[in-house]
VEXPA-563079 format. One line per 5 residues: number of its first residue (from 1); their letters; for each residue x, y, z of C-alpha. Coordinates in nm, 4 decimals. Example, Ala and Ser with C-alpha at 12.3 -4.5 7.8 and 13.67 -1.06 7.14 Angstrom:
1 = AS = 1.2300,-0.4500,0.7800  1.3670,-0.1060,0.7140
//
This chain:
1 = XXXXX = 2.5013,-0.2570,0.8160  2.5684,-0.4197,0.5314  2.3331,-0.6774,0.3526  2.2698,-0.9001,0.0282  2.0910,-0.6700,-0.2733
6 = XXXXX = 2.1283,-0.8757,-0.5590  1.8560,-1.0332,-0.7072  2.0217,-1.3374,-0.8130  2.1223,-1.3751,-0.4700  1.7635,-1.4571,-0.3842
11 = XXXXX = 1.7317,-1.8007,-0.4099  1.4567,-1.9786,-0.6712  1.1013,-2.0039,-0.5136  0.8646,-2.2984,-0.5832  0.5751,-2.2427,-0.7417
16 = XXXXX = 0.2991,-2.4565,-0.8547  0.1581,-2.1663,-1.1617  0.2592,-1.9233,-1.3082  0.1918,-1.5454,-1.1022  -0.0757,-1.4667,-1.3329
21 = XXXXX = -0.2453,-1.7295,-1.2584  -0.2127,-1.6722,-0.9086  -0.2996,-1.3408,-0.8695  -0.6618,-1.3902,-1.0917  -0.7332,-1.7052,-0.8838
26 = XXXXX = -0.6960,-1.5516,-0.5593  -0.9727,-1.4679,-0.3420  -0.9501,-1.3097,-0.0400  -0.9723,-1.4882,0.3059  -1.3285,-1.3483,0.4537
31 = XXXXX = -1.1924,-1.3590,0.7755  -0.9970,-1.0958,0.7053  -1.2388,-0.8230,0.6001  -1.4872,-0.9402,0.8746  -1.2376,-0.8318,1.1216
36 = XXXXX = -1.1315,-0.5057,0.9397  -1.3488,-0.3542,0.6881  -1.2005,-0.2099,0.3893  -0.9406,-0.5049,0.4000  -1.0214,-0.6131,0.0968
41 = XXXXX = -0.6966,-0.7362,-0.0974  -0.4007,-0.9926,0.0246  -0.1793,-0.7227,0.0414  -0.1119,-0.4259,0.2535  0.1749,-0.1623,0.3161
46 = XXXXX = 0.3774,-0.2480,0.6132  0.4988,-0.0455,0.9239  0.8251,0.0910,0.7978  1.0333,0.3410,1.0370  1.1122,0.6928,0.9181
51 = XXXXX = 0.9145,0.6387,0.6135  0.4959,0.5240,0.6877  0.3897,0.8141,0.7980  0.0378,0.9650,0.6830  0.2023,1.1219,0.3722
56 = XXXXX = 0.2831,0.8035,0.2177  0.0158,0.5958,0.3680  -0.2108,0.8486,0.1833  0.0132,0.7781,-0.1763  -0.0017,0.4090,-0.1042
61 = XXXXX = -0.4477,0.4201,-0.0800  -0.4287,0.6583,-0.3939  -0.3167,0.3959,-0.5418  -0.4853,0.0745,-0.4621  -0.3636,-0.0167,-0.0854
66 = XXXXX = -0.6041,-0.1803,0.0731  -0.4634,-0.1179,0.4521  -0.1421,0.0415,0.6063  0.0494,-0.0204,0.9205  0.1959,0.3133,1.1400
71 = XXXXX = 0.5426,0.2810,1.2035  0.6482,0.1305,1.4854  0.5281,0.3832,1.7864  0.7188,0.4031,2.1054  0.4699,0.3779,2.4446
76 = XXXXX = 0.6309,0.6182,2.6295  0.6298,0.8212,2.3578  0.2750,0.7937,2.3150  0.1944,0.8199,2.6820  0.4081,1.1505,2.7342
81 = XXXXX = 0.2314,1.3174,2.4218  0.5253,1.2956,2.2190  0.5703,1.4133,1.8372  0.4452,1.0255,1.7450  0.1715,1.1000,1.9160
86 = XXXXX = 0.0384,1.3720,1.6534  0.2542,1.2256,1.3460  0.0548,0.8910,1.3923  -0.3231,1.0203,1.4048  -0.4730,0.9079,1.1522
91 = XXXXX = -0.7084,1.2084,1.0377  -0.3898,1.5047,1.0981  -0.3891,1.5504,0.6757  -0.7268,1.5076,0.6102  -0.8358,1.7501,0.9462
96 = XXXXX = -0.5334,2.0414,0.8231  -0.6506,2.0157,0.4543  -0.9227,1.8611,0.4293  -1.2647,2.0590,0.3534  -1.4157,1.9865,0.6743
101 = XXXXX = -1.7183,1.7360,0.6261  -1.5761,1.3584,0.6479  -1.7415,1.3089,0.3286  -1.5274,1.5764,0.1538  -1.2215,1.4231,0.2633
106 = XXXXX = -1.3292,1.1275,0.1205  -1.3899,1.2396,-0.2234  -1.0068,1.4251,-0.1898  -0.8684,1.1136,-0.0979  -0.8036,1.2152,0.2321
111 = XXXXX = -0.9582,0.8837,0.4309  -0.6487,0.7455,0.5790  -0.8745,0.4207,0.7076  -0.8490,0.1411,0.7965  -0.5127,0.1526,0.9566
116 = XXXXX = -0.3217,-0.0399,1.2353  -0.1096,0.1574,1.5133  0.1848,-0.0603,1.5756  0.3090,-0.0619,1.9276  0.6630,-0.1134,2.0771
121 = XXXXX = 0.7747,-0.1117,2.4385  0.9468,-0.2990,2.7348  0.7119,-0.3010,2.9923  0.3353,-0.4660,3.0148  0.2019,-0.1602,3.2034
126 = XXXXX = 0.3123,0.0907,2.9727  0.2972,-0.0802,2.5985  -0.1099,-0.1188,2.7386  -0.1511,0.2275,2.8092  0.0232,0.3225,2.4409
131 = XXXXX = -0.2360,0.0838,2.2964  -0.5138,0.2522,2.4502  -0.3958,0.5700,2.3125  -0.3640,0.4210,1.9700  -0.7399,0.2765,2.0165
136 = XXXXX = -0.8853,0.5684,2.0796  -0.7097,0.8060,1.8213  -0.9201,0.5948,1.5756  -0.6541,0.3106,1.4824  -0.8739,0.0395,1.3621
141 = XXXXX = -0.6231,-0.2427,1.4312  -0.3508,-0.3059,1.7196  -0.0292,-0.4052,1.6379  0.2639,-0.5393,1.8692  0.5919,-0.5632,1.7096
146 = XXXXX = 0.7836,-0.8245,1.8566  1.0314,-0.8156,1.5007  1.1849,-0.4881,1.4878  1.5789,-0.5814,1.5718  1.6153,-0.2701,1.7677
151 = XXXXX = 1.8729,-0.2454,2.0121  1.7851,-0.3344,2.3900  1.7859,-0.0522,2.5624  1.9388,-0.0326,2.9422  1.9121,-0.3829,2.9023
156 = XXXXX = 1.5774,-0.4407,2.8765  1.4416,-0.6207,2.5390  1.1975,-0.4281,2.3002  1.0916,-0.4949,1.9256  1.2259,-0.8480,1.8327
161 = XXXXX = 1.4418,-0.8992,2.1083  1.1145,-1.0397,2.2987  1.1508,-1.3646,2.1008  1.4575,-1.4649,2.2852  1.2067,-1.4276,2.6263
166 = XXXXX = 0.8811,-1.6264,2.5657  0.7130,-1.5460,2.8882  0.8124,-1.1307,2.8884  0.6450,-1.1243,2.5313  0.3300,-1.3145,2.5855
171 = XXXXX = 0.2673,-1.0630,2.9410  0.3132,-0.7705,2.6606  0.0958,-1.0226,2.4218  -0.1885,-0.9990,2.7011  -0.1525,-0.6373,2.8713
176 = XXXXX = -0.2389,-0.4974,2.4769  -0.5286,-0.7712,2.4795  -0.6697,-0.6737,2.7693  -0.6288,-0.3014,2.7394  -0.7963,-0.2885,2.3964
181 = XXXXX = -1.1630,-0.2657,2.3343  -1.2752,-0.6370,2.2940  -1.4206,-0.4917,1.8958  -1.0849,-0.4089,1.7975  -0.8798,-0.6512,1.6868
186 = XXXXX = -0.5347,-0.7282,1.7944  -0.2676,-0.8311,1.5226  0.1154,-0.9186,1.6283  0.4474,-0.8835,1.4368  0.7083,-1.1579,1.4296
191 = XXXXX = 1.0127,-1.2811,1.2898  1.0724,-1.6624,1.2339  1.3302,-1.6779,1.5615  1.5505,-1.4540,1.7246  1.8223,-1.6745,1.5914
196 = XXXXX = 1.8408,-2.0182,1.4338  1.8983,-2.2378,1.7324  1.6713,-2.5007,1.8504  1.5776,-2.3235,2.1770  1.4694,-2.0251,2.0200
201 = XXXXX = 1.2830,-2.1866,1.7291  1.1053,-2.3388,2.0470  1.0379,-1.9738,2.1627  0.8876,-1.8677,1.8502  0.6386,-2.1490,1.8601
206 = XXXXX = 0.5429,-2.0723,2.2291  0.4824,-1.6875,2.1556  0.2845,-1.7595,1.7790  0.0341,-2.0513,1.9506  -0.0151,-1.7475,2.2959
211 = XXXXX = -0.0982,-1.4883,2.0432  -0.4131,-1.6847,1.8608  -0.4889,-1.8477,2.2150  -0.5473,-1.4956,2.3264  -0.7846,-1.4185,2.0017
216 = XXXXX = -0.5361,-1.2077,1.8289  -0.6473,-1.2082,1.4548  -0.3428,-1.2765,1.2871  0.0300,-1.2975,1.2915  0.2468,-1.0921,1.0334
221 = XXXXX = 0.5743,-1.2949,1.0183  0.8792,-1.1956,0.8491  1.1067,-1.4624,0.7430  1.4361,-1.3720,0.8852  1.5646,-1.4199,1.2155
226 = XXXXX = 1.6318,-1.1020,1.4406  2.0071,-1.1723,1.4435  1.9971,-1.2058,1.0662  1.8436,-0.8512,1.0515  1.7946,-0.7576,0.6475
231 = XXXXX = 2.1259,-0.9721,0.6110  2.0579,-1.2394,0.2686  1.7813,-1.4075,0.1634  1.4770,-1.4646,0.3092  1.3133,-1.7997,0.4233
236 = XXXXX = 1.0223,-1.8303,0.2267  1.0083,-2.2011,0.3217  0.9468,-2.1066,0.6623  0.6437,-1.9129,0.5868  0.5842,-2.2443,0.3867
241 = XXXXX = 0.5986,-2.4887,0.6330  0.4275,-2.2689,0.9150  0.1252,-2.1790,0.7636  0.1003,-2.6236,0.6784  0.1227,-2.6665,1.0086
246 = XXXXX = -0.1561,-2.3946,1.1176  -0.4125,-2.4237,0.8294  -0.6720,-2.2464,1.0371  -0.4811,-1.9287,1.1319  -0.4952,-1.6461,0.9200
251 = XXXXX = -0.1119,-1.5663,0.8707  0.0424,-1.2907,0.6731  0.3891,-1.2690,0.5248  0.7122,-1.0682,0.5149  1.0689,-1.0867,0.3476
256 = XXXXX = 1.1765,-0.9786,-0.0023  0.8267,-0.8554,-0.1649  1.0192,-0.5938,-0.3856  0.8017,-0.6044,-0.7135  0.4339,-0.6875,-0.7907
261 = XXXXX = 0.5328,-1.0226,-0.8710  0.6469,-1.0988,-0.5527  0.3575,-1.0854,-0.3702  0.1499,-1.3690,-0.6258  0.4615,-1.5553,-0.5961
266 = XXXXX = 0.4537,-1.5440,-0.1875  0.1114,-1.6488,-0.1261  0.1371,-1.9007,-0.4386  0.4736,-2.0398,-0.2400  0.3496,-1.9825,0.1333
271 = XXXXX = 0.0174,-2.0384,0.1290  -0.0170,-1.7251,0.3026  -0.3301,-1.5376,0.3153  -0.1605,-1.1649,0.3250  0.1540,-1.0397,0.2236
276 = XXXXX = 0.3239,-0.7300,0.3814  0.5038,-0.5221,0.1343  0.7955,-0.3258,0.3511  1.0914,-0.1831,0.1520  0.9395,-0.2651,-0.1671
281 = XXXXX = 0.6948,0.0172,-0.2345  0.9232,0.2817,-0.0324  0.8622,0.4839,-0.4220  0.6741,0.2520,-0.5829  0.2877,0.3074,-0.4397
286 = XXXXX = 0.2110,0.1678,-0.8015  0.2508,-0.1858,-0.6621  -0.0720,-0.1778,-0.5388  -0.2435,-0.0785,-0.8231  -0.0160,-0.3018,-0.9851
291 = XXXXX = -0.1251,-0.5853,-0.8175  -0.5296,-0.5326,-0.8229  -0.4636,-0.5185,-1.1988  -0.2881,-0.8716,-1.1497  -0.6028,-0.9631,-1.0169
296 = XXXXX = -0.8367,-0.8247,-1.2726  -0.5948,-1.0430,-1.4853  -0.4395,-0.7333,-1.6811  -0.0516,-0.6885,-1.6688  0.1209,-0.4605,-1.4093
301 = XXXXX = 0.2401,-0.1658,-1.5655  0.4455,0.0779,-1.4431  0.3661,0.4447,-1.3951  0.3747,0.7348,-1.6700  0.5656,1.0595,-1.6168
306 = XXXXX = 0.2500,1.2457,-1.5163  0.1333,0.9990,-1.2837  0.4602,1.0182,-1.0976  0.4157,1.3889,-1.0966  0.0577,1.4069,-0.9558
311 = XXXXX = 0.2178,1.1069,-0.6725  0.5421,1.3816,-0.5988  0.3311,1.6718,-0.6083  0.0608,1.5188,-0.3288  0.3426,1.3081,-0.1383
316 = XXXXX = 0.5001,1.6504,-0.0983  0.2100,1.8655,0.0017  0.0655,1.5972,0.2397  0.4288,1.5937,0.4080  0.4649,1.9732,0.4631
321 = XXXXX = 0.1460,1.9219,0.7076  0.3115,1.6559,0.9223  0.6785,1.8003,0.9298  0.6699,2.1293,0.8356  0.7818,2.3351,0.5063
326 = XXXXX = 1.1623,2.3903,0.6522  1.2139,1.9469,0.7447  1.0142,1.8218,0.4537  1.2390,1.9111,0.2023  1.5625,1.7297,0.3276
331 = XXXXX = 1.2865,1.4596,0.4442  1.1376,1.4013,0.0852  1.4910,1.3412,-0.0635  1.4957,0.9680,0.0401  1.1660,0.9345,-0.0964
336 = XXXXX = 1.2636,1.1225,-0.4706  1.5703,0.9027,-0.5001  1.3606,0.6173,-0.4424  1.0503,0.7471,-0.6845  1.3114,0.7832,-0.9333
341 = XXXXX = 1.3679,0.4777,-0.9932  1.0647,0.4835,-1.2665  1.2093,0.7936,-1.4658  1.3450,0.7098,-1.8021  1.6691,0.9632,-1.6882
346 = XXXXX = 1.6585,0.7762,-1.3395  2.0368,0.8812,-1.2364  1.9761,1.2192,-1.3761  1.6650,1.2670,-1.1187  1.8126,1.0871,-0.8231
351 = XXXXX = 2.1273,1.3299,-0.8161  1.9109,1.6270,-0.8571  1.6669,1.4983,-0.5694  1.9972,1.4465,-0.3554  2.0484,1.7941,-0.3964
356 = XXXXX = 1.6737,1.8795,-0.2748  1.6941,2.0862,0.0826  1.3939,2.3480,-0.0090  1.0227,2.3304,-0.1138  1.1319,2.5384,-0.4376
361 = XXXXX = 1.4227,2.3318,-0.5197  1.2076,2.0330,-0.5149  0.9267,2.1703,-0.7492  1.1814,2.3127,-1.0110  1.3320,1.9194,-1.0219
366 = XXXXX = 0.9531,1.7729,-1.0891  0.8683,2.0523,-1.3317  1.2341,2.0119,-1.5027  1.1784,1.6084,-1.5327  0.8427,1.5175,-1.4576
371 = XXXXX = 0.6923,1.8515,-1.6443  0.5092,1.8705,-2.0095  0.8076,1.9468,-2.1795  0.9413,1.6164,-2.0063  0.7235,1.4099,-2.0933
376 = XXXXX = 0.7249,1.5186,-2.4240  1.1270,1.4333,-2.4945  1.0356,1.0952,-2.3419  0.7933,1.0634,-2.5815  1.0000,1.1576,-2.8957
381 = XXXXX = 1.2465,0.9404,-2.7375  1.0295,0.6333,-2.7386  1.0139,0.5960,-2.3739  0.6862,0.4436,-2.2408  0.5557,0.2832,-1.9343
386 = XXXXX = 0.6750,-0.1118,-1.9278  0.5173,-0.3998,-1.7847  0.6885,-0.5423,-1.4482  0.9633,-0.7979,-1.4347  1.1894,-0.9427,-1.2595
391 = XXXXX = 1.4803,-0.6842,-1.3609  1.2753,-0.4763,-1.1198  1.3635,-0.6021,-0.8268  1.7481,-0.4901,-0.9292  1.6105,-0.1268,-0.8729
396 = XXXXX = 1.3738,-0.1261,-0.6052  1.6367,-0.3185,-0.4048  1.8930,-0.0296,-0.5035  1.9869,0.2097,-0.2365  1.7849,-0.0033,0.0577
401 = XXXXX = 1.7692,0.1911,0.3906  1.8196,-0.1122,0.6571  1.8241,0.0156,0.9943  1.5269,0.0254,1.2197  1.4295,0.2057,1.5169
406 = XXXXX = 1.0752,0.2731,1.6753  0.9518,0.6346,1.6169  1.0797,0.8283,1.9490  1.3273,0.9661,1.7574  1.3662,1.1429,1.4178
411 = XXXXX = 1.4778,0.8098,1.2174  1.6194,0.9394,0.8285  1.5727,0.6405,0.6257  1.5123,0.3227,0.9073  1.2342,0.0750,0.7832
416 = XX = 1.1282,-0.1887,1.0158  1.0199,-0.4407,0.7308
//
């Protein structure tokens, strides 16, 4: 699947101030930490398939995330006690290394809270069931993609495929609602349309105005149609012109955050009171911290060699308790390629991470470039941390995984964004 990575193929956006400005004006909606405690920033890491798992959920709240999204979990996965099942609770990490008393985990950085489990199915009966699952493993928030632009199965429509059939999606919109304990909140996940026609734009509406009629606390849209998958630009103006129209819903947004910057210049643009960040921090946890220093009104820098280190070196470890020593090495390679990005000797590190099949292998290629004696050429070299710009966005949208599939199945390198 092919789609459109260069940054000047993303079209202008609007804006009324500069970013800066933005992100030191901004205050966050209260309606959104009311309903989720903890939620305490406009910005949150998205459900994103074969990568959100508790290892990098855990990165992303090292390093400033405010809330994280599960990837998108199968019901009859859940229901059957598959491998989701256990991948998805939120306390595995902190309960298989943890030091036993909550509070300990806390202090290690171990709290994996608040988080939403994001739900995917076909049938009312059985999506309801997964979401009572979710609820009690501890999930703080319900989520119901109706985005993802799976494939229908046998027919039958799943993910995004509901927004083509209005009346199918609000009887999954209303078996989760009524399945889930009235004090936790219910949040749905959208795209604009299944495709640009009149008709469906109609079936959008229909679905968006059923979710908030049913007290669901917000709608995450992304700003491409299903059809249009991850295929060009995304329609910021739609996010625009939707949130106008619906002043008094608390609306989040989705579609080509890939730096810091970004994120000021989608709410600034959209009016939005949340923005998801998907493929944009699949390496880059630092845009979280990047963008609470935004808001403290201090520039967004990017990270030093030995913070990248101490990030690999915990990513790592937290992975080998969800997948095991002998998967986690081949599985961390998408993630090193990604992380190195932020190297000085980027190429250098991403063909040596390619390489990566064994827990060894992958420690000698952090100590060999992200080691004292590393850090030390860089140094002499004159290499230091830089502030964020746009010519970001050329590298975080290099080598973007585009396919997405709900977790039932091992999924290398699939995020539903």
């Amino acid at each position: 699947m092919g789609v459109e990575l260069n940054p000047s193929r993303i079209p202008p956006r609007e804006l009324s101030r500069p970013v800066e400005e933005t992100a030191r004006g901004f205050r966050v909606d209260p309606r959104i930490p009311a309903a989720v405690p903890g939620f305490d920033a406009p910005f949150f890491q998205a459900g994103l398939a074969g990568y959100s798992d508790g290892a990098m959920r855990l990165v992303a709240r090292s390093q400033g995330a405010p809330f994280c999204v599960t990837e998108a979990l199968l019901d009859r996965t859940l229901i059957n006690g598959g491998k989701g099942r256990r991948k998805e609770d939120p306390d595995l990490i902190a309960s298989e290394i943890g030091m036993g008393e909550i509070e300990d985990n806390l202090a290690a950085g171990l709290d994996d809270h608040p988080l939403a489990g994001q739900i995917m199915g076909s049938w009312p009966d059985e999506i309801a069931r997964g979401a009572e699952i979710l609820a009690g493993m501890g999930h703080e928030v319900i989520d119901v993609n109706l985005a993802c632009p799976v494939k229908k199965i046998k027919r039958k429509a799943r993910g995004g495929h509901f927004l083509a059939f209005p009346e199918e999606a609000i009887a999954i919109l209303r078996a989760v609602r009524d399945a889930v304990p009235a004090g936790i909140p219910c949040t749905v996940k959208l795209r604009r349309s299944f495709s640009d026609t009149p008709e469906m734009e109609r079936n959008f509406e229909r679905i968006f105005d059923a979710a908030y009629e049913m007290g669901y606390a917000w709608s995450t849209v992304h700003c491409r149609t299903v059809e249009q998958k991850y295929n060009g630009p995304g329609r910021w103006e739609f996010l625009r012109d939707l949130v106008r129209r619906h002043p008094d819903r608390v609306i989040f947004g989705s579609g080509d955050v890939w730096t810091v910057l970004d994120v000021f210049r989608m709410i600034d643009m959209c009016g939005v009171q949340g923005v998801s960040v998907a493929r944009g921090c699949i390496g880059n946890p630092w845009i979280f911290r990047q963008a609470r220093e935004m808001m403290a009104g201090r520039p967004p820098m990017g990270p030093t060699i030995a913070e990248q280190r101490e990030v690999l070196l915990a990513h790592y470890r937290f992975s080998e308790v969800i997948h095991g020593e002998r998967r986690t090495g081949r599985h961390m390679r998408k993630f090193g390629i990604k992380f190195a990005q932020h190297h000085p000797h980027a190429m250098d590190v991403k063909h040596d991470f390619i390489r990566c099949e064994t827990s060894d292998e992958w420690r000698a290629v952090i100590e060999r470039h992200y080691g004292a004696d590393a850090e030390a050429r860089a140094a002499e070299a004159g290499w230091r941390p830089s502030v964020v710009t746009d010519a970001s966005a050329a590298m975080a949208m290099a080598d973007a995984d585009l396919d997405c599939v709900a977790a039932e199945v091992p999924a290398p390198g699939s995020p539903c964004a």
